[in-house]
C-alpha positions in Angstrom: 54.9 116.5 -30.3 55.3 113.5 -27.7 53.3 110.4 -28.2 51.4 108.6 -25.3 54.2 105.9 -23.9 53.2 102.7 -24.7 53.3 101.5 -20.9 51.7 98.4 -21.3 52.0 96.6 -17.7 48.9 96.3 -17.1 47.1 97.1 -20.2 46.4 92.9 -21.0 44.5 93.0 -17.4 42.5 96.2 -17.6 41.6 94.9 -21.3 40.3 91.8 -19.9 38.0 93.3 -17.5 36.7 95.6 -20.3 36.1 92.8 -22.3 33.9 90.8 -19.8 32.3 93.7 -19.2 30.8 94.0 -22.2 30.3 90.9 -22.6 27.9 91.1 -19.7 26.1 94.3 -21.2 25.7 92.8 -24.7 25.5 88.8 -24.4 23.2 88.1 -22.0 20.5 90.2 -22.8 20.8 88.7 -26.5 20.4 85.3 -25.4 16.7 85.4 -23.8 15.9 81.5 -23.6 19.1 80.9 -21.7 19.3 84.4 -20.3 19.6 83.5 -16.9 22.1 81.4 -17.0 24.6 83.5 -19.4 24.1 86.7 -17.5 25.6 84.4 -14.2 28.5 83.1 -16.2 29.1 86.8 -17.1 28.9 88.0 -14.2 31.4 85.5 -12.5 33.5 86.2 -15.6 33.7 90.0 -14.6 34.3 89.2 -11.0 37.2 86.5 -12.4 38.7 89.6 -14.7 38.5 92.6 -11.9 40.4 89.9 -9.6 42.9 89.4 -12.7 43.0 93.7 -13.0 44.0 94.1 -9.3 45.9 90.9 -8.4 45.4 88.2 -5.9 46.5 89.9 -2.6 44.7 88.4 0.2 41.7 91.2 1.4 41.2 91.0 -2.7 41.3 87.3 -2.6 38.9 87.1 0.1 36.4 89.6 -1.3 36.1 87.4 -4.7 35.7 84.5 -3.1 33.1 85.9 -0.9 31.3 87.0 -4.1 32.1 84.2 -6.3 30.6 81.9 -3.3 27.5 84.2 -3.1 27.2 84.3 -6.7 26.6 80.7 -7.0 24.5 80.2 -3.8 22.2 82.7 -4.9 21.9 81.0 -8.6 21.0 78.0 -7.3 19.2 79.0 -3.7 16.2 81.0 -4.7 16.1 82.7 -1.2 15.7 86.4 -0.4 18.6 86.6 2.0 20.8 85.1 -0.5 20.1 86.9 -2.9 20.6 90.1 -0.8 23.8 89.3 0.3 24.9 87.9 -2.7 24.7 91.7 -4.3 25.9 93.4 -0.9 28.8 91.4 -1.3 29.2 92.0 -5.1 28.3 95.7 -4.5 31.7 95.7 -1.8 34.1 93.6 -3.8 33.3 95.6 -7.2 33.4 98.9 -5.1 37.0 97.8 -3.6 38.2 96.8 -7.1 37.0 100.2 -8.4 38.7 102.3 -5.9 42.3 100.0 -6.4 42.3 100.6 -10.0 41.5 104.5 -9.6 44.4 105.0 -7.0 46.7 103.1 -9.3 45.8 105.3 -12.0 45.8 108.5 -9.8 49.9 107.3 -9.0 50.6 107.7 -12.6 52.7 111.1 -13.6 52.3 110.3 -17.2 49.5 109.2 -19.7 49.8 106.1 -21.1 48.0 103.4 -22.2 47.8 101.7 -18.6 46.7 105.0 -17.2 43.6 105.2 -20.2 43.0 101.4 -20.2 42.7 101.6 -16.1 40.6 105.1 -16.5 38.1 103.0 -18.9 37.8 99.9 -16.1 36.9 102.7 -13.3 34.2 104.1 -15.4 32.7 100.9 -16.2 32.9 99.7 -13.2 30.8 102.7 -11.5 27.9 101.1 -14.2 28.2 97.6 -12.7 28.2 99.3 -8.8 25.2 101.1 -9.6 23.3 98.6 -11.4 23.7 95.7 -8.0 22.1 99.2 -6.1 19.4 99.4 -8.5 18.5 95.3 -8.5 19.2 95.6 -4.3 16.3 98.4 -4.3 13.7 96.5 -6.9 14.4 93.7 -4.1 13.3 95.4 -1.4 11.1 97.6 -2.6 9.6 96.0 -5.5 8.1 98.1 -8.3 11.0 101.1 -7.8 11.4 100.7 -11.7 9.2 100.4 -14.2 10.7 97.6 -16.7 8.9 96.1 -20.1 8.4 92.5 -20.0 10.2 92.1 -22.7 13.9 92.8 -20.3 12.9 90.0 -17.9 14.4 87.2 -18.8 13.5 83.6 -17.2 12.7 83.2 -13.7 11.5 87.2 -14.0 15.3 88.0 -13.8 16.2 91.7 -14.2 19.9 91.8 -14.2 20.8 92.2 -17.3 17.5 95.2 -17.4 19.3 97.0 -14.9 23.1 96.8 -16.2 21.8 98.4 -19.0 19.7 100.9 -17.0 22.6 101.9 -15.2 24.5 102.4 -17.8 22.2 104.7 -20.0 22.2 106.7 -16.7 26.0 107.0 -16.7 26.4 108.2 -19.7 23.0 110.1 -19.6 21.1 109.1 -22.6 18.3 108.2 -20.5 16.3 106.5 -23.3 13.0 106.1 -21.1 12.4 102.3 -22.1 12.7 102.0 -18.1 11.6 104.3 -15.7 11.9 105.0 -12.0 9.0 105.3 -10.0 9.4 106.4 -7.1 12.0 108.9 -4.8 14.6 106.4 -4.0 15.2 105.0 -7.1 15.3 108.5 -8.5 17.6 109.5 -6.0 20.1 106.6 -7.2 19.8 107.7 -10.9 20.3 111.4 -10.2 23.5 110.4 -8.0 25.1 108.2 -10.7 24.2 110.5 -13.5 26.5 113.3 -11.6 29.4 110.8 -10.9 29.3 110.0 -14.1 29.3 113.6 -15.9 32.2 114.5 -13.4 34.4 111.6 -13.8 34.7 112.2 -17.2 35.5 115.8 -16.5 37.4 115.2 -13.6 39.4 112.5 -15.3 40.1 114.4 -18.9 41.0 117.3 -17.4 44.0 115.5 -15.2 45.3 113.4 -18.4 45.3 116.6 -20.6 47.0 118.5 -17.3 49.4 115.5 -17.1 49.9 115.2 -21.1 50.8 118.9 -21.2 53.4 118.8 -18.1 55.3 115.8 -19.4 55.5 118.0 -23.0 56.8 120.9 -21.3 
């Protein structure tokens, strides 16, 4: 029987970014007094870690700066236009990241722990694309979710509400501690639910395909 290659390239930056992922989903929420201000240190901590994942080039580069600047603007700027560009741009640079680690793992003919490490970053990343979309609607269209006071944090901040919203949608466990209320919000959550369920499929099916090739 062949073991998984221990292809380890670029294992130390997809761990990274898995890290500060979930240290956005758990830490912030856990801290309430200082929420707002740990769930923005996360955040530019993911951004710092997805930069790390992909490298530096200069169209990456330029996105995290973008959202790095937008980030801070926005924490500091209470203003409705920053805080709508700030996730537009967060939404593109996390989207572009996404895609970059997905074609690097698509290039693989083998499985390995690169290829399984970079699969993980994708699908966590999808969470964090969909969750800027869901805090982008509330915005705009305030009342689209249905959230307990108890996940808004200082200032009425519902980041860290909707990471974890986005996530029980991903993976479909749909709790119902927060609920859409109205069609486009539900339209998000059905679309993220299906990416979801067919990554997974989509994605064990080509590592078992691509485990069973190398064997044979």
């Amino acid at each position: 029987m062949r073991n998984v290659p221990l292809t380890i390239d670029r294992l130390p930056r997809y761990g990274t970014l898995l890290v500060a992922m979930l240290v956005e989903i758990v830490l912030a929420p856990l801290l309430m007094a200082s929420g707002y201000l740990v769930a923005r240190l996360a955040m530019a901590a993911v951004l710092g870690a997805a930069l790390w994942a992909v490298g530096a080039r200069r169209v990456t580069a330029a996105l995290f700066l973008f959202a790095l600047g937008a980030l801070v603007i926005s924490s500091f700027w209470t203003s409705p236009a920053a805080y709508t560009s700030e996730l537009c741009i967060r939404i593109l640079f996390v989207s572009y990241v996404t895609v970059r680690i997905l074609l690097a793992v698509l290039a693989r003919r083998e499985v390995t722990l690169d290829t399984i490490a970079g699969a993980a970053c994708v699908y966590m990343l999808l969470g964090l694309i969909w969750a800027a979309g869901f805090l982008l609607l509330e915005h705009h269209s305030p009342g689209s979710f249905e959230i307990p006071d108890g996940w808004r944090l200082s200032g009425s901040d519902i980041g860290p509400a909707m990471v974890y919203f986005s996530y029980v949608t991903l993976t479909t466990v749909g709790y119902g501690d927060i609920r859409v209320t109205g069609p486009a919000a539900s339209g998000l959550v059905v679309v993220e639910a299906i990416v979801g369920q067919l990554f997974i499929a989509v994605t064990v099916a080509r590592l078992v395909g691509l485990h069973i090739s190398r064997r044979e």
